[in-house]
DSSP file (Angstrom, degrees, kcal/mol; ACC not computed):
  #  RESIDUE AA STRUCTURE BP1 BP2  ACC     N-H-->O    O-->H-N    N-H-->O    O-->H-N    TCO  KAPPA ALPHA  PHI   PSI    X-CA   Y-CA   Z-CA
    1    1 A X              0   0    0      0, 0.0     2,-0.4     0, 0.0    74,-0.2   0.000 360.0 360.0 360.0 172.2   37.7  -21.4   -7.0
    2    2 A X  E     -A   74   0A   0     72,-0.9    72,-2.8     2,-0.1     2,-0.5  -0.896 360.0-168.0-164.8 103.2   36.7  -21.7  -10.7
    3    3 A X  E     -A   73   0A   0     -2,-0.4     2,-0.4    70,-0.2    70,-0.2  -0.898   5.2-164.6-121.2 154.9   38.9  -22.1  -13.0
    4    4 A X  E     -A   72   0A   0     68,-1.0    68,-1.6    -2,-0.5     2,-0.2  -0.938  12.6-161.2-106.1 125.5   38.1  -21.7  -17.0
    5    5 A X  E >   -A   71   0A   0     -2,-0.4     3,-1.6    66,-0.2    66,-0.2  -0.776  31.1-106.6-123.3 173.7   40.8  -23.2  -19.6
    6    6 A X  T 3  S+     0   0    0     64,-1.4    65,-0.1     1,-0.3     6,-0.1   0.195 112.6  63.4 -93.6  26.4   41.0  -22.2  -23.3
    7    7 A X  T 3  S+     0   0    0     63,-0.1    -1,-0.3     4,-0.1     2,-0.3   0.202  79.7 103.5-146.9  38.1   39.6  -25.4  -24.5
    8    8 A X  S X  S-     0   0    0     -3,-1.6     3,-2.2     0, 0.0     4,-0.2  -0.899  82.9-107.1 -54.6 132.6   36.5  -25.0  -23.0
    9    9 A X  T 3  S+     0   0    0     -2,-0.3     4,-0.3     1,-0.2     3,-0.2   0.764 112.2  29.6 -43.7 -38.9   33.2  -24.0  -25.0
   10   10 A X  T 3> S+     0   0    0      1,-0.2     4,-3.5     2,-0.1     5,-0.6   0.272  73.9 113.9-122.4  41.0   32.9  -20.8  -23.8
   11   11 A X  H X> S+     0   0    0     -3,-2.2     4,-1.5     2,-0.2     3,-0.5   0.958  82.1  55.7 -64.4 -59.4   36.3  -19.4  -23.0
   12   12 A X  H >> S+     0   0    0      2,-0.2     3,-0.9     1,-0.2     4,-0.6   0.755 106.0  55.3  15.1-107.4   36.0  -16.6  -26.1
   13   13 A X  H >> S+     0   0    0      1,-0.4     4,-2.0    -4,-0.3     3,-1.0   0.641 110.8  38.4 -27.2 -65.2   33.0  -15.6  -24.4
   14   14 A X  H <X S+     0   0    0     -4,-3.5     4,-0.8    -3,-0.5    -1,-0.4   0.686 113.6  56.4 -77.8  -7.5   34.7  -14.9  -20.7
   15   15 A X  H << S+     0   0    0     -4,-1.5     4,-0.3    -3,-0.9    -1,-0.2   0.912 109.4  43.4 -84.5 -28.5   37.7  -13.4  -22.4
   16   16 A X  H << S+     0   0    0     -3,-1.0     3,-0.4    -4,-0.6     4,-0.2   0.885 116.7  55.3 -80.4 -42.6   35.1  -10.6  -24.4
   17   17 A X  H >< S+     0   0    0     -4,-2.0     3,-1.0     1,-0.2    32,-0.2   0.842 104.4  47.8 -50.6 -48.9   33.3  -10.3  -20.7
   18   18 A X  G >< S+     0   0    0     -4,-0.8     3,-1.0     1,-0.3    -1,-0.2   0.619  92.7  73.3 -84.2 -21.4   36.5   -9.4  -18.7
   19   19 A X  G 3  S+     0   0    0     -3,-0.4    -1,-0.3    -4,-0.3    -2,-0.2   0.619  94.8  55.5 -82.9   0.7   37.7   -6.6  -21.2
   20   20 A X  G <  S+     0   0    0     -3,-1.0     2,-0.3    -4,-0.2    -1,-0.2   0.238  86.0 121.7-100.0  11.7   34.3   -4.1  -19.6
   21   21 A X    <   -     0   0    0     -3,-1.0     2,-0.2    21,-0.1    23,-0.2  -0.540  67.4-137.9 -82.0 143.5   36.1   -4.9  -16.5
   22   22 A X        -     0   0    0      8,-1.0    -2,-0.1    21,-0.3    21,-0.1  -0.688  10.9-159.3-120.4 153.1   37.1   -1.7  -14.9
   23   23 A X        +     0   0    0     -2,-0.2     2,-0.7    21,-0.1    -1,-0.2   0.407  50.7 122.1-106.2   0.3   41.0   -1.4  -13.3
   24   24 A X        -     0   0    0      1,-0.2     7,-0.2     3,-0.1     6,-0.2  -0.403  52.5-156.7 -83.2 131.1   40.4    1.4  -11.1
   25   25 A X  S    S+     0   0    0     -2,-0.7     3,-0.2     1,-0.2    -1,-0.2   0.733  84.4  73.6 -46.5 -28.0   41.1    0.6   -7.4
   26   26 A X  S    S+     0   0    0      1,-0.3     2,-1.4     2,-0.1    -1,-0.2   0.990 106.6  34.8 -63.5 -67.1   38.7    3.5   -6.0
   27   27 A X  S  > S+     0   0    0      1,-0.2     4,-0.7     2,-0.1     3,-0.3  -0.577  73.9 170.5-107.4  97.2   35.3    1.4   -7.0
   28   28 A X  T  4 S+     0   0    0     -2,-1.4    -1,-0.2    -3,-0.2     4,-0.1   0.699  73.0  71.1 -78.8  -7.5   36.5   -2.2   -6.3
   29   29 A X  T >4 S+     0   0    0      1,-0.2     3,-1.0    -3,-0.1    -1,-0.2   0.942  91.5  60.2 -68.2 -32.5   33.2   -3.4   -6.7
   30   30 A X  T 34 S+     0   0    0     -3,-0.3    -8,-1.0     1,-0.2    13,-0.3   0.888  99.0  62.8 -51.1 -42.9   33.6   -2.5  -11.1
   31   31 A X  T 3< S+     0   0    0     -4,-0.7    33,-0.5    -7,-0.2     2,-0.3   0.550  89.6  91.5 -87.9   3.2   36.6   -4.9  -11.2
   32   32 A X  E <   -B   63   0A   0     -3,-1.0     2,-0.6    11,-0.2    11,-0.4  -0.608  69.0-138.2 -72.6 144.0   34.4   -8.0  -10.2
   33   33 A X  E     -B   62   0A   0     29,-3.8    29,-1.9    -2,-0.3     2,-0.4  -0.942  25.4-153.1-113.7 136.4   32.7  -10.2  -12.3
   34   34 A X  E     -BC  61  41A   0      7,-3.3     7,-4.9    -2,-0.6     2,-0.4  -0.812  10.5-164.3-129.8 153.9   29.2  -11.2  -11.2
   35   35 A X  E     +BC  60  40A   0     25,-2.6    25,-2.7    -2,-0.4     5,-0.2  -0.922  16.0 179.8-137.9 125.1   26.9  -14.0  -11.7
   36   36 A X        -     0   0    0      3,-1.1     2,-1.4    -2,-0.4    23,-0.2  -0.272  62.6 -98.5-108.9  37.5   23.3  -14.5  -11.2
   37   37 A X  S    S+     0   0    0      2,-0.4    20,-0.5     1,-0.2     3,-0.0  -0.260 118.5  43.1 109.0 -66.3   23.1  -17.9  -12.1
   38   38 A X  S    S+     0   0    0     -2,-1.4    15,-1.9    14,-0.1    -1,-0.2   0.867 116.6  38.6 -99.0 -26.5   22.0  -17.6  -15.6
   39   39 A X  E     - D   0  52A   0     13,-0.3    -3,-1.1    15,-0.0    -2,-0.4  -0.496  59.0-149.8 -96.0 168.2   24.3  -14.6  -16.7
   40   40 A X  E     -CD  35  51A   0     11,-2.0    11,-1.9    -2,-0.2     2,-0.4  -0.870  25.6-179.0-148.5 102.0   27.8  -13.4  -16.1
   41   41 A X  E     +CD  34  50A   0     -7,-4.9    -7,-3.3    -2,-0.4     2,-0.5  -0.828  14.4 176.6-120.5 140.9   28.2   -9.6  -16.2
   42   42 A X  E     + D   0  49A   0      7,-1.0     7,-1.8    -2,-0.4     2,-0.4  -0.991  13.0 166.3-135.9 122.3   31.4   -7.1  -15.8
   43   43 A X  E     - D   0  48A   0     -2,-0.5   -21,-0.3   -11,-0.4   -11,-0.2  -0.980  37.0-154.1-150.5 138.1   31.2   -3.1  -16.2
   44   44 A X        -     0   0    0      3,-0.8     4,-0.1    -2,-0.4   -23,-0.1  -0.131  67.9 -92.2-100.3  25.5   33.4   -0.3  -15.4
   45   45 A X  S    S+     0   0    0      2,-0.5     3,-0.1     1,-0.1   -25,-0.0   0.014 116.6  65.3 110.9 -30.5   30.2    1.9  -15.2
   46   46 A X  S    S+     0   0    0      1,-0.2     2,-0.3   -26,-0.1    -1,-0.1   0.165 108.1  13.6-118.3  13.1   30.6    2.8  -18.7
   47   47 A X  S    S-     0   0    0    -27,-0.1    -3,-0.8     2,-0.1    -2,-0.5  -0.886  74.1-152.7-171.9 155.3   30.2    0.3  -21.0
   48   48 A X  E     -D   43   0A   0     -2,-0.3     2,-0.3    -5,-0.1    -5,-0.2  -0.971   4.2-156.5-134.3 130.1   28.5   -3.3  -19.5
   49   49 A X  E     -D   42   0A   0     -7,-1.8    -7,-1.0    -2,-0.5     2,-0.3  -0.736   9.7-168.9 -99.7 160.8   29.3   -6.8  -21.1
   50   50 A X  E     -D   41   0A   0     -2,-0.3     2,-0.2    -9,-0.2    -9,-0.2  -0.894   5.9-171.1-157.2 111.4   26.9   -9.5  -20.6
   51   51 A X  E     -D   40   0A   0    -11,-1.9   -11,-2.0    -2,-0.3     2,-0.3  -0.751  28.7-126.7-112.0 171.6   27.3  -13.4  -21.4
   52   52 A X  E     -D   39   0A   0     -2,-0.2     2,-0.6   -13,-0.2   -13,-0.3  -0.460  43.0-120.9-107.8 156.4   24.5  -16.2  -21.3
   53   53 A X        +     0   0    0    -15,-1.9   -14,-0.0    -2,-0.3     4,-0.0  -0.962  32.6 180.0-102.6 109.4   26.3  -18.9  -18.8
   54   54 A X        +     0   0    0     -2,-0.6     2,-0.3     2,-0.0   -44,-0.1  -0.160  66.4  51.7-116.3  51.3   26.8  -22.1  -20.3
   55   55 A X  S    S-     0   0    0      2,-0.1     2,-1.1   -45,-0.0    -2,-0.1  -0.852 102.5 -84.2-149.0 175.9   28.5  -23.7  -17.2
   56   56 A X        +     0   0    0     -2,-0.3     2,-0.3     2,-0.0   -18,-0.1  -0.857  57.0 159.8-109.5  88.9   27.4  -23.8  -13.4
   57   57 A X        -     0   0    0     -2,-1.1     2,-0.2   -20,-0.5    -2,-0.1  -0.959  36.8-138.0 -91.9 137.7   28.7  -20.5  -12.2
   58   58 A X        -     0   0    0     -2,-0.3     2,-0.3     1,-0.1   -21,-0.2  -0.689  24.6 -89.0-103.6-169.1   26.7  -20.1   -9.2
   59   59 A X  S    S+     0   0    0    -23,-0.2     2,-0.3    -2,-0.2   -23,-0.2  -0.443  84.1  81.3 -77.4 124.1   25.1  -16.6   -8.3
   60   60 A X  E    S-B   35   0A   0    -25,-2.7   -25,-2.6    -2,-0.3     2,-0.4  -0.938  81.3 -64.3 172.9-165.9   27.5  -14.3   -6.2
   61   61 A X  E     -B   34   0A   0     -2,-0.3    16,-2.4   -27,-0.2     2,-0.3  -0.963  47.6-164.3-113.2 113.4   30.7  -11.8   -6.8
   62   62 A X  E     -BE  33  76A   0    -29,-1.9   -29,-3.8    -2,-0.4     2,-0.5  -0.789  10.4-147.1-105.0 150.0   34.2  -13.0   -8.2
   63   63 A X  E     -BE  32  75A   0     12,-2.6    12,-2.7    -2,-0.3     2,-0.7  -0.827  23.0-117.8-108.2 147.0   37.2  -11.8   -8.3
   64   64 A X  E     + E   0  74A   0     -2,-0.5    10,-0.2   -33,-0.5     3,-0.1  -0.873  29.3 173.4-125.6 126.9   39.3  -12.4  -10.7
   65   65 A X  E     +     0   0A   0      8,-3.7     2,-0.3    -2,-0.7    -1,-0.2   0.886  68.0  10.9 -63.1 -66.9   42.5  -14.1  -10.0
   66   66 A X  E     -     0   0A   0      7,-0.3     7,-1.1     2,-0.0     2,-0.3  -0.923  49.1-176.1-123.8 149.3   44.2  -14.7  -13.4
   67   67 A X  E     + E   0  72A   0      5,-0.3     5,-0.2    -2,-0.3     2,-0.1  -0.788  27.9 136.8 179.6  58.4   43.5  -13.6  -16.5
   68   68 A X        -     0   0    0      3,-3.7    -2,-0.0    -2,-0.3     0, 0.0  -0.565  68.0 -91.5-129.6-167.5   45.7  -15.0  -19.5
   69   69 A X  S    S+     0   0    0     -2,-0.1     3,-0.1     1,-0.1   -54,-0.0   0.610 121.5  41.8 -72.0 -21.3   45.5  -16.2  -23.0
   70   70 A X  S    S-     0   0    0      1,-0.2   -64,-1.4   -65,-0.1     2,-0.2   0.879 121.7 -10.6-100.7 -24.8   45.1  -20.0  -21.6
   71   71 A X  E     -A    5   0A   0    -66,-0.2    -3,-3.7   -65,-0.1     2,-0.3  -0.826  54.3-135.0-152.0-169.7   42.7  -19.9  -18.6
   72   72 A X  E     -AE   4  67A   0    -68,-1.6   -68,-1.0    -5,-0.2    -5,-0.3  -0.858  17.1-149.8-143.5 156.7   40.9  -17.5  -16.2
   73   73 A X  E     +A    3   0A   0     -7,-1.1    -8,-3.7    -2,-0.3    -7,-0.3  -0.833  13.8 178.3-129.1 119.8   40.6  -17.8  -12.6
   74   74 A X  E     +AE   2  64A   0    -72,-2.8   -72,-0.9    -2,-0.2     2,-0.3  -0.398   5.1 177.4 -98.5 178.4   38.0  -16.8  -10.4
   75   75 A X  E     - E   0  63A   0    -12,-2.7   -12,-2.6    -2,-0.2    -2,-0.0  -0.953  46.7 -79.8-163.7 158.5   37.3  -17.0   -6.7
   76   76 A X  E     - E   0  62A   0     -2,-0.3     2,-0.7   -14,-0.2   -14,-0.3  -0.028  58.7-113.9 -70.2 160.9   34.4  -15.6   -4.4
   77   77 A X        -     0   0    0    -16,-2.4    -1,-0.2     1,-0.1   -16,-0.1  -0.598  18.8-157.5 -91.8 129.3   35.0  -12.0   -3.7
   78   78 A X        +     0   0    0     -2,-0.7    -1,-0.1     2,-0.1    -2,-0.1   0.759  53.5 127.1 -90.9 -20.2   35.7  -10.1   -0.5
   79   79 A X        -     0   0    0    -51,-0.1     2,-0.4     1,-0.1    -2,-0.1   0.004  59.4-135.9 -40.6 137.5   34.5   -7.0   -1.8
   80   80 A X        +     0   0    0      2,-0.1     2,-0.3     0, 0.0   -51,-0.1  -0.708  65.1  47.8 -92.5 130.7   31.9   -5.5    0.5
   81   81 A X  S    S-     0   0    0     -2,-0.4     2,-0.6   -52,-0.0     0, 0.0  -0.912  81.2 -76.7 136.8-157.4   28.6   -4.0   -1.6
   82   82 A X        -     0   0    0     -2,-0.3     3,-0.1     3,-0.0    -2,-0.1  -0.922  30.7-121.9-153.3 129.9   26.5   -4.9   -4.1
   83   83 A X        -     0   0    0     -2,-0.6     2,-0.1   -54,-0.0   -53,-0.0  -0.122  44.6-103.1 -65.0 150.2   26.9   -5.0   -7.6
   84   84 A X        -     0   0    0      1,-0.2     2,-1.6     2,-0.0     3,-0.2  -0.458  38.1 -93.1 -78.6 167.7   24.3   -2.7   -9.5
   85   85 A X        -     0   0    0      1,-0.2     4,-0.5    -3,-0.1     3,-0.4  -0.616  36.5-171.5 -98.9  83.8   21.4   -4.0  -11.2
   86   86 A X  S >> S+     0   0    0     -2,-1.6     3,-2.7     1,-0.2     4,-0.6   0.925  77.8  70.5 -34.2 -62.3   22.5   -4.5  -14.8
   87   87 A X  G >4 S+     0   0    0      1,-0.3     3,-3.1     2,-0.2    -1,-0.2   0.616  87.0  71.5 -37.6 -78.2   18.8   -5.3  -16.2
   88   88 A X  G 34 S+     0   0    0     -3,-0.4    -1,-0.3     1,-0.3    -2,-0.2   0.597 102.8  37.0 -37.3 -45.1   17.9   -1.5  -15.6
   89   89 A X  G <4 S+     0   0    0     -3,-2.7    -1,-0.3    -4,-0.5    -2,-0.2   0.546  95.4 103.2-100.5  15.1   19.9   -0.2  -18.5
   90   90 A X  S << S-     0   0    0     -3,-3.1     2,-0.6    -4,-0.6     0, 0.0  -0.459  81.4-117.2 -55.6 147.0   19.2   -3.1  -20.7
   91   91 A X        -     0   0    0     -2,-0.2     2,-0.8     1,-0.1    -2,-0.1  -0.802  24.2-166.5-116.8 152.2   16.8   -2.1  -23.0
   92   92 A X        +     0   0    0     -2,-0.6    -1,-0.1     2,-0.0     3,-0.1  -0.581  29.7 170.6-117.7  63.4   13.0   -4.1  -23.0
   93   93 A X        -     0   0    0     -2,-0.8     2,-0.6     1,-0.1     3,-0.0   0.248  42.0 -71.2 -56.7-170.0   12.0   -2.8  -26.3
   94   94 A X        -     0   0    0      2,-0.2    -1,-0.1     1,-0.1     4,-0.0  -0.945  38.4-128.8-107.6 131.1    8.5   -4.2  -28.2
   95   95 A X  S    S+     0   0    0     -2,-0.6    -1,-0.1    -3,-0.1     2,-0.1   0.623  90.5  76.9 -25.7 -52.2    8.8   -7.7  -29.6
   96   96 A X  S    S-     0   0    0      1,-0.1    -2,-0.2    -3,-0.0     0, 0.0  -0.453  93.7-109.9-106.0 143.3    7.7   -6.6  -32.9
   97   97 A X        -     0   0    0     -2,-0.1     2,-0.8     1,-0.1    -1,-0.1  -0.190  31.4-122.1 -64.0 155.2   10.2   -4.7  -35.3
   98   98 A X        -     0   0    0      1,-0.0     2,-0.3    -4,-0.0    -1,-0.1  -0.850  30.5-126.5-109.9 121.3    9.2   -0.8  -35.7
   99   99 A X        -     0   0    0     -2,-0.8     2,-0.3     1,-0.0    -1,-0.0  -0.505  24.9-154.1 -47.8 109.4    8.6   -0.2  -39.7
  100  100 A X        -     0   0    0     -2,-0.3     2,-0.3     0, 0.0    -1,-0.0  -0.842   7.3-129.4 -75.3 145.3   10.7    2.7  -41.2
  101  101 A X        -     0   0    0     -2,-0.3     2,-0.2     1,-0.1     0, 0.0  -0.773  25.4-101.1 -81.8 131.6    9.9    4.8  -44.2
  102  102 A X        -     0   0    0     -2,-0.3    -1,-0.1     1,-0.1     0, 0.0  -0.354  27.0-117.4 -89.8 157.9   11.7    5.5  -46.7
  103  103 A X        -     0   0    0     -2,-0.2     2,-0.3     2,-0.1    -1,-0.1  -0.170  26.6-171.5 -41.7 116.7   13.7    9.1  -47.3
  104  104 A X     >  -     0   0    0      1,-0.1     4,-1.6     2,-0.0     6,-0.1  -0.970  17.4-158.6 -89.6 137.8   12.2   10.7  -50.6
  105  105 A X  T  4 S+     0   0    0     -2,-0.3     4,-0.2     2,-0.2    -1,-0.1   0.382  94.2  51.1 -99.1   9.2   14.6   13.7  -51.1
  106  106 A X  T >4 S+     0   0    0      2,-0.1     3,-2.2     5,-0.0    -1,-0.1   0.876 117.8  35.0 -79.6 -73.0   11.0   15.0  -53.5
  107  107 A X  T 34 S+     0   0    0      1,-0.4    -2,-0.2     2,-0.1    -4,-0.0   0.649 122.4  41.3 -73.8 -30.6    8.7   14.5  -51.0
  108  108 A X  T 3< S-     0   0    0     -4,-1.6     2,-0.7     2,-0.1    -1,-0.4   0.433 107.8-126.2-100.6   2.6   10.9   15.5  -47.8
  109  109 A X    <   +     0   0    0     -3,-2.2    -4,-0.1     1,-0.3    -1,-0.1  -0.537  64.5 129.1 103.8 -64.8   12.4   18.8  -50.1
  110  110 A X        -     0   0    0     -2,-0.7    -1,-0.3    -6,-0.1    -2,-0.1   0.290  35.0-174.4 -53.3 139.9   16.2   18.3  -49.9
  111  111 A X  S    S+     0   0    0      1,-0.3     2,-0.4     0, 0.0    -1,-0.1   0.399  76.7  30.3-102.2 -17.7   18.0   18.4  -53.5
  112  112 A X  S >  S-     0   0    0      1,-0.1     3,-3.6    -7,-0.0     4,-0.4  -1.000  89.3-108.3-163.5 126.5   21.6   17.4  -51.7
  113  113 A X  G >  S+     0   0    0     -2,-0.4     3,-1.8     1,-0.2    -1,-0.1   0.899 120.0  63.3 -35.3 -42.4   22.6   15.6  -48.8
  114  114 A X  G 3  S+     0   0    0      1,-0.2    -1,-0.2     2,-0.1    -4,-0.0   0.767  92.9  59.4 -52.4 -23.9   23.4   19.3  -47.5
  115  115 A X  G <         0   0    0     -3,-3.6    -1,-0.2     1,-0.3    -2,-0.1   0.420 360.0 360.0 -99.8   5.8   19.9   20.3  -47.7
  116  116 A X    <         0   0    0     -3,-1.8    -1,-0.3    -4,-0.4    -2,-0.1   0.221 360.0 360.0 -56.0 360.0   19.0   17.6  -45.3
């Protein structure tokens, strides 16, 4: 069991995590919060939170116990399955920023935002 209180560094941080945390009962695996070690991730399928871990969670599936304004509690999960593999819909852009140009409303035509 694992318990987080609100005057720990990164309690903020698991309180922003838990709110992608999905309440429907059908796919109990969504209402988990999962740890690989270095991250701590929660999605309801449609929108994915993602914290850096700056504690020793270790890697596995939690449930979560309690939920308030002073603390959190987790504990290992008895859901059966496998949480999905967050990285995929991360995006692995290129290191270097991509230069935009800017709009000339001469060069590109347009007299009026409408003519855009």
């Amino acid at each position: 069991m694992i318990k987080i209180t609100k005057i720990e560094k990164g309690f903020a941080a698991f309180r922003f995590l838990l709110k992608a945390r999905s309440k429907d009962k059908i796919k109990p695996i969504f209402t988990c919060l999962f740890s690989d070690g270095e991250n701590a991730v929660c999605t309801d399928s449609r929108r994915l939170h993602m914290i850096k871990l700056d504690r020793d969670i270790p890697a596995g599936l939690y449930d979560v116990i309690t939920s308030t304004t002073n603390d959190i509690v987790l504990c290992e999960s008895t859901v059966g399955g496998q949480f999905p593999n967050y990285k995929q819909v991360l995006y692995a852009g290129e290191d270097e920023p991509v230069k935009l140009s800017v709009w000339d409303k001469h060069t590109n035509g347009a007299r009026t935002l409408f003519d855009i």
